[in-house]
Each structure stands twice: as C-alpha cells, then as structure tokens.
C-alpha positions in Angstrom: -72.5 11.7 -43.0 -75.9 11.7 -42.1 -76.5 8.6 -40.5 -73.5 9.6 -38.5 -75.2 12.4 -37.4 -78.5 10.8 -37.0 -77.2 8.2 -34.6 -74.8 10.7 -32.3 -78.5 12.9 -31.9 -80.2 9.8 -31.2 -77.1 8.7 -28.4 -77.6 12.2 -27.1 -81.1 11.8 -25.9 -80.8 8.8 -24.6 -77.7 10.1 -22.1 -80.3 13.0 -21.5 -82.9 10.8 -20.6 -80.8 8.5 -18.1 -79.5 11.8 -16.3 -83.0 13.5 -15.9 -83.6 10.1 -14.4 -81.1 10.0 -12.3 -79.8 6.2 -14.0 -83.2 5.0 -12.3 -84.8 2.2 -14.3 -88.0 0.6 -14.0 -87.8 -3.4 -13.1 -89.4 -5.3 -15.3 -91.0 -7.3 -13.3 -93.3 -3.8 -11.8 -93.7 -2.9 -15.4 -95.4 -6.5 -16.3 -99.1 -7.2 -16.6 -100.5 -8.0 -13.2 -102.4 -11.3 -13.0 -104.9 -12.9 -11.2 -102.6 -16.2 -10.9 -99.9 -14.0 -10.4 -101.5 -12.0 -7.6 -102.1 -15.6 -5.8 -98.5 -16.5 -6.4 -97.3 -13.7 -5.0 -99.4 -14.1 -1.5 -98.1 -17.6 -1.4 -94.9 -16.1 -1.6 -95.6 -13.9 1.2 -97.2 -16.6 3.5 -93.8 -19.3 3.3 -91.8 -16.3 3.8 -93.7 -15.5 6.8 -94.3 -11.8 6.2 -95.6 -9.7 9.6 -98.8 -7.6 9.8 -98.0 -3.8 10.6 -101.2 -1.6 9.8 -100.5 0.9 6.8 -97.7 -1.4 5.4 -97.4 -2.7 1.6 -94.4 -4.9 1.8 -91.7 -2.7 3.1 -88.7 -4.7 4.9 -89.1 -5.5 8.4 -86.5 -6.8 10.2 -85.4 -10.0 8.2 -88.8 -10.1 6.4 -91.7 -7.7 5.0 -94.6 -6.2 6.8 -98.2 -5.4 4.9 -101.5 -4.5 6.4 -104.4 -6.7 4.5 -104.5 -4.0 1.5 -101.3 -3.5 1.8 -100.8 -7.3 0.9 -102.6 -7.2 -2.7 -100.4 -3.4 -3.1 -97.7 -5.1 -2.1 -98.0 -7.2 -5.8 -99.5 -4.2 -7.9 -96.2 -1.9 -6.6 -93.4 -4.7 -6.4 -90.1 -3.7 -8.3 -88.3 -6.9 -6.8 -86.8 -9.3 -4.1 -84.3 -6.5 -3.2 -86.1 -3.5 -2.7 -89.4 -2.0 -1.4 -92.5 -2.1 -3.3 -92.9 1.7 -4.9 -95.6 3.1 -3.9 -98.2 4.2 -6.2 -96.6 3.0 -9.2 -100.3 1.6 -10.0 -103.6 3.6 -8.7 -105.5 1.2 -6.3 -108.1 1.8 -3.5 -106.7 2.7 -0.5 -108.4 0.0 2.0 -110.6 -2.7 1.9 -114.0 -0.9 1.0 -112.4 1.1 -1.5 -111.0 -1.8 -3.3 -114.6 -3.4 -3.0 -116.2 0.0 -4.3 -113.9 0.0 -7.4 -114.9 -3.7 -8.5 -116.5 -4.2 -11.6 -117.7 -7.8 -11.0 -118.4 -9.0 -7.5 -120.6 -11.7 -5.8 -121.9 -13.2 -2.5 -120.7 -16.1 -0.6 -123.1 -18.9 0.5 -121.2 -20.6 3.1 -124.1 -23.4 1.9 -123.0 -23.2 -1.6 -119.5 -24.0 -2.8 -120.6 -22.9 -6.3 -120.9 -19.7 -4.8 -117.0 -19.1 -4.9 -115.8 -19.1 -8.5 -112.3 -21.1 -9.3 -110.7 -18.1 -9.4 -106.9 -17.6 -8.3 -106.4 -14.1 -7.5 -110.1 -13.4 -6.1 -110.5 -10.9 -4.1 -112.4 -11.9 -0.9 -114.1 -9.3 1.5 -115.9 -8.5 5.1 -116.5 -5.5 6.4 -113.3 -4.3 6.9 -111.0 -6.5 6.0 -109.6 -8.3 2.3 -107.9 -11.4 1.6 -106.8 -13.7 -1.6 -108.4 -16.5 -2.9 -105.7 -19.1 -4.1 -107.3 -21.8 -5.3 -108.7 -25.1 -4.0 -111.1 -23.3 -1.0 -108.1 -21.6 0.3 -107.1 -18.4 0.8 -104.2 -15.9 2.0 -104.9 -12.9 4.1 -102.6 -10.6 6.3 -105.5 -10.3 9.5 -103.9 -8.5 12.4 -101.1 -8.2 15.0 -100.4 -11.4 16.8 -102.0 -13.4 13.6 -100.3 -12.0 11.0 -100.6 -13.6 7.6 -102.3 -16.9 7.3 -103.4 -19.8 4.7 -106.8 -21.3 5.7 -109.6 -22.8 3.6 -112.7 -20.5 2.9 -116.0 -22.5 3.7 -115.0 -23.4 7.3 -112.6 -20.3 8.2 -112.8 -20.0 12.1 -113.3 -16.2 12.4 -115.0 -14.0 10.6 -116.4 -15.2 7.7 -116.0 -13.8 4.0 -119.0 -12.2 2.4 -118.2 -11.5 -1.1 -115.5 -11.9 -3.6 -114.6 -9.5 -6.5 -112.6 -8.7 -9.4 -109.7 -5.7 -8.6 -110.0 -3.5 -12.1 -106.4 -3.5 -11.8 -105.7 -7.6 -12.6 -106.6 -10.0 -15.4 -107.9 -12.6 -14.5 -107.9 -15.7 -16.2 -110.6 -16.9 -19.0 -109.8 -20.1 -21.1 -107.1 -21.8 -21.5 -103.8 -23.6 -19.5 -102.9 -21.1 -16.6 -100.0 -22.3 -14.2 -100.0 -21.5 -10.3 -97.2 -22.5 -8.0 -95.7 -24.3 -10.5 -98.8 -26.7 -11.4 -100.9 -26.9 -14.8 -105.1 -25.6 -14.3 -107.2 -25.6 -17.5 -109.6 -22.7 -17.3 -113.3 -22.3 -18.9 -114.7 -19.4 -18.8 -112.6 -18.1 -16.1 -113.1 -20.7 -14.3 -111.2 -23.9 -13.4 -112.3 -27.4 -14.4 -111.5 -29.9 -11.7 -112.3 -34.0 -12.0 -112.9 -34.2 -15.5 -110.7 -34.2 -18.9 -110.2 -32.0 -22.2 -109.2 -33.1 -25.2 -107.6 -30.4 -26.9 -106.0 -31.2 -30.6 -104.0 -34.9 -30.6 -104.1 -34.6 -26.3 -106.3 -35.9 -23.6 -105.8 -34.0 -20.2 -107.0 -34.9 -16.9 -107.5 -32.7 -14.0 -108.1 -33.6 -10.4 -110.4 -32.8 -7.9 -108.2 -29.6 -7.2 -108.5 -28.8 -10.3 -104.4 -29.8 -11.1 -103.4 -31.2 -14.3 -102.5 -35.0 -13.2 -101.9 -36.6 -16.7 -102.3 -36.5 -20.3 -102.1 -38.7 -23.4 -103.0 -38.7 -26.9 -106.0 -39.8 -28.4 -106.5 -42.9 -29.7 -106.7 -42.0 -33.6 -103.4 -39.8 -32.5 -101.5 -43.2 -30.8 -102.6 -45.5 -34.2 -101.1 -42.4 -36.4 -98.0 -42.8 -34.1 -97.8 -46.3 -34.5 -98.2 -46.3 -38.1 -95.9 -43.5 -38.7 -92.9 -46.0 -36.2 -93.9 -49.2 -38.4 -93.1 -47.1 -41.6 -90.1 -45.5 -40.5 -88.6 -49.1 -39.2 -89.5 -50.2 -42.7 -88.0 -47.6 -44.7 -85.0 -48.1 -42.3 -84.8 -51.9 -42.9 -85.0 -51.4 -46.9 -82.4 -48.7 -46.4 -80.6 -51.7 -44.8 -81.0 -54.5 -46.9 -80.1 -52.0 -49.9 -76.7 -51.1 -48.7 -76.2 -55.0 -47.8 -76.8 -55.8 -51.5 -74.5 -53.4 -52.6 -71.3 -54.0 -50.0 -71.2 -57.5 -48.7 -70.4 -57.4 -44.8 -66.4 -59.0 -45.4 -66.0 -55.5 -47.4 -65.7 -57.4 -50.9 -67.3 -55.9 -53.8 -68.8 -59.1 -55.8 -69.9 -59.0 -59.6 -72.2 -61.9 -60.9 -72.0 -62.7 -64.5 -74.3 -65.0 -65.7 -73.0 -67.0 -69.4 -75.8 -69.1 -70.9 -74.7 -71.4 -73.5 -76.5 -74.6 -75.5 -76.6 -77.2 -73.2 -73.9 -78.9 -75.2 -71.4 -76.3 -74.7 -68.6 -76.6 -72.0 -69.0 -72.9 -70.8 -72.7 -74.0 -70.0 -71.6 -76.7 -67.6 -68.9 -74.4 -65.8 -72.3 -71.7 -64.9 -72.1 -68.7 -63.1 -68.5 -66.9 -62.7 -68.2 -64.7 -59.8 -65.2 -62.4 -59.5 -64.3 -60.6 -56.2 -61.9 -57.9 -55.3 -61.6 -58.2 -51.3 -61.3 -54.3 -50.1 -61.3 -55.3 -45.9 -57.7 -55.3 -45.5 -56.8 -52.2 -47.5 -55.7 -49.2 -46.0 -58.3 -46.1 -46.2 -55.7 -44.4 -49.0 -55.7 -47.9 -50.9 -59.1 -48.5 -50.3 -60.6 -45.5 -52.1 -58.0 -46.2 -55.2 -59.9 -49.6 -55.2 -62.9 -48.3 -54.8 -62.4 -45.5 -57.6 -61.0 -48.1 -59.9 -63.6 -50.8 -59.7 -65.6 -49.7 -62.4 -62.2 -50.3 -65.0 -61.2 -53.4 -63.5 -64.9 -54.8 -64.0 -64.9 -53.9 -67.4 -61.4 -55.5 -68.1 -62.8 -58.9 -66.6 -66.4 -58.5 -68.4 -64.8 -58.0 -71.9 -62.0 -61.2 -70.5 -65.1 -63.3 -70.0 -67.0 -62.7 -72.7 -64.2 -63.2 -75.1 -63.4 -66.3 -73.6 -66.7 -67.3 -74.4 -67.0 -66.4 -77.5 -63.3 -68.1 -77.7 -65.0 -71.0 -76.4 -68.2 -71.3 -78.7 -65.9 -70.8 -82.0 -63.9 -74.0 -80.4 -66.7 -76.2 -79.9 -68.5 -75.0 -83.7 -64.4 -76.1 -85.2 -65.1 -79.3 -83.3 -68.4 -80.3 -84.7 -66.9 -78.7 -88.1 -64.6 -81.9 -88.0 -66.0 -84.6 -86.4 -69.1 -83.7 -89.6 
C-alpha cells in the first residue's frame, strides 16, 4: 500500500510540473555542452545553408533560411533548440556584441599576420576587430556573418581581403578542446594541448596515426610489435584449427565408416601371425539420420562382440597349433 501511494504522489508532480510548464520541454540538443568543435560545426552549418545578415539577428527564420548579425552568429549556437524552431534567446548569458564578448574572455591573443604560429589550431576560436567577430574553423579559415550585401562568408585568415583580424579568444561559455581525438565536419584531429597536430604521427597504444598538413587524420596502422602479435596469434589459431581437423579425421573417416584396428601378434610360427592386422568396419554413409544414430549408439557393443570373437579365435587358434606340435612330438 505504500509503494502504491508512493508512486501515484510521485505521478502527481510530475503532471504538475508538465502543466506549470505549459508541456514545454527543453531540446536536448540546447541543453548539451557547447563546444569549441561544435561552435565551428555549427557556422559551417550556417555558411552551406547560406544564412543572411540582418543586424540584431541570432538565427531567427528568414524567408526560406536564417538571419544573424556577427554575434548573433556564435548566439545563434549557444541558444539553438533545433532545425525547426528559433534559437531561444537567452537560454545561456553571453555578451551582447562583439567587444563585450572580447571583454568577457578569459584567454585571448594577438594575430601576427607574419606569424602563422600566432593563430592556435583551435576550432571554435573566436576571432575579433574592432567591431566585428567571426569563427575560426580550422585550417586558416574562418566563418563570419560581415554585413548586408556580404552576408556570411568562409575565407582563410592570413590573406583575408578586408579588414584584418586582430586577436582571437576563448568565449567562457565553450570548451574548447585539450588532448585527445576531436572530430569536425565529420573528419578525425588529434589535439595536444589544445591544439591540433598536423604533418606528423601518434602512436597511441597498439596504433600509429598520421595526420596531414591540415591537421586531418589520413591513416593509421598498428605497430610493428602489434602486427607480429597478430601474426602470431593467426599462425596459432590456423594451427589449433588444423589439429582440431586432423583429430576429427582420425576419429570419422571421410566415407562415414567407423574403422577399429586390432592388432594380433603371435610366434612367428603361428598361422594367425601370417593373417596380421584385422580391420572390421561398419559403413554408417548410407544410413538414414534415425538409423544412423542407432549405429552410432550401438557401436560400442558391436565392437566388443567382435573384440571378444577375435580374440577367442585366437586363442582357438593357438590351442590348435600347441595340439599340432603335441602330435607331430
């Protein structure tokens, strides 16, 4: 009675709670963590479905697509719910524009347009001038949502034709990545201390992996010591296989006929010596399944009727031969 009681309160708050809320439920995709790979995912997203700039905009629909303003392009990720609806608004504290975002950063640097190094291999970057904010994405390139008549754009950093970025920063609001495999736009990075590696290789436990020059995961194999341990471990698999094999062959003959051996040594004057081995088979191939198994459960009796047969025909046969030499004496 209790329990019964204990569940129906616990229905009863839950009915509560959806009618307070009016049935409204958080997506999860708004309530998961946001991401600095996921933040650059997102403004890919955005740039191949050819969102519009519209100043004070954070992804609401426009027409057949969405609209953001260049803030309004990284709120558009922190406040998405999902494909079908509106970002909502607020659902995570961020600066309002461009300075504000920068002001709120807790890590920051500058850009030497001389200095590639100067950039960290960072998806998810935020990159600034005065004014104006955009999205590193990898690879010296990066998304941004500039103005009306531009709209949003994918162009490399080092080499951008306008205005040129003057810092980068970390928004408090993502995680960015630190070490370990990180995917973006479907495609394998290995990350070192929140950076990227590009041209070189990892070997992490029994794997090698090699990353290109944009930093992509282009192959991997096992180590050498992993390949012999393979190769060793196929050989003795193949040979356990093959003893299995040749074990089951010794046992059942490939006609189907079970075969019993029974070896009778006698003086080399004795006639049984000169007849050797005696082999006795019961052929089981053209039985049918039902008389098969009978056979089969019934070898065991018919062995021991021809094994006690044999044995008293030889001793039969040696008390003959004994009578023989009795006489001819």
């Amino acid at each position: 009675m209790k329990r019964k009681w204990i569940a129906a309160l616990a229905l009863g708050v839950v009915m509560a709670g959806s009618a307070i809320l009016g049935g409204w439920q958080v997506p999860v995709s708004a309530a998961a963590e946001k991401t600095g790979t996921g933040l650059a995912d997102h403004v890919m997203k955005a740039y191949q479905e050819g969102w519009k700039y519209s100043y004070g905009a954070y992804g609401q629909f426009s027409g057949s697509t969405r609209a953001t303003d260049c803030s309004g392009l990284i709120k558009s990720y922190l406040w998405w719910t999902d494909d079908s609806h509106n970002p909502k608004a607020g659902s995570i504290a961020v600066g309002g524009g461009a300075s504000a975002m920068l002001n709120s950063a807790t890590e920051k640097g500058t850009i030497d347009y001389s200095d590639y190094s100067s950039l960290p291999r960072t998806h998810g970057l935020i990159l600034y001038q005065p004014g104006h904010v955009g999205v590193y994405v990898g690879n010296d390139m990066a998304v941004d949502n500039r103005d009306y008549g531009y709209d949003i754009k994918y162009e490399p950093v080092f080499g951008r034709s306008r205005k040129k970025w003057t810092t980068w920063f970390k928004l408090p609001q993502i995680t960015y990545p630190t070490t370990g495999f990180y995917t973006f736009q479907g495609n394998t990075y290995y990350y070192e201390n929140g950076e990227y590696i590009i041209k070189d290789s990892r070997t992490i436990g029994d794997t090698i992996y090699t990353f290109g020059a944009d930093g992509i995961l282009v192959s991997e194999e096992l180590t050498p010591e992993a390949q012999a341990a393979q190769a060793a471990q196929l050989k003795a698999e193949e040979e356990a296989a093959a003893a299995a094999e040749a074990a089951k062959s010794a046992i059942i003959p490939e006609d189907g006929a079970v075969i019993t051996t029974f070896g009778i040594t006698e003086e080399k004057e004795s006639a049984l010596s000169a007849a050797g081995p005696v082999q006795v088979a019961i052929p089981l191939a053209q039985a049918a399944p039902q008389e098969q198994e009978e056979q089969n459960n019934s070898f065991p009796t018919v062995g021991v009727i021809v094994l006690c047969g044999l044995l008293g025909a030889g001793i039969f046969g040696r008390e003959l031969l004994q009578k023989r030499k009795n006489v001819n004496s």
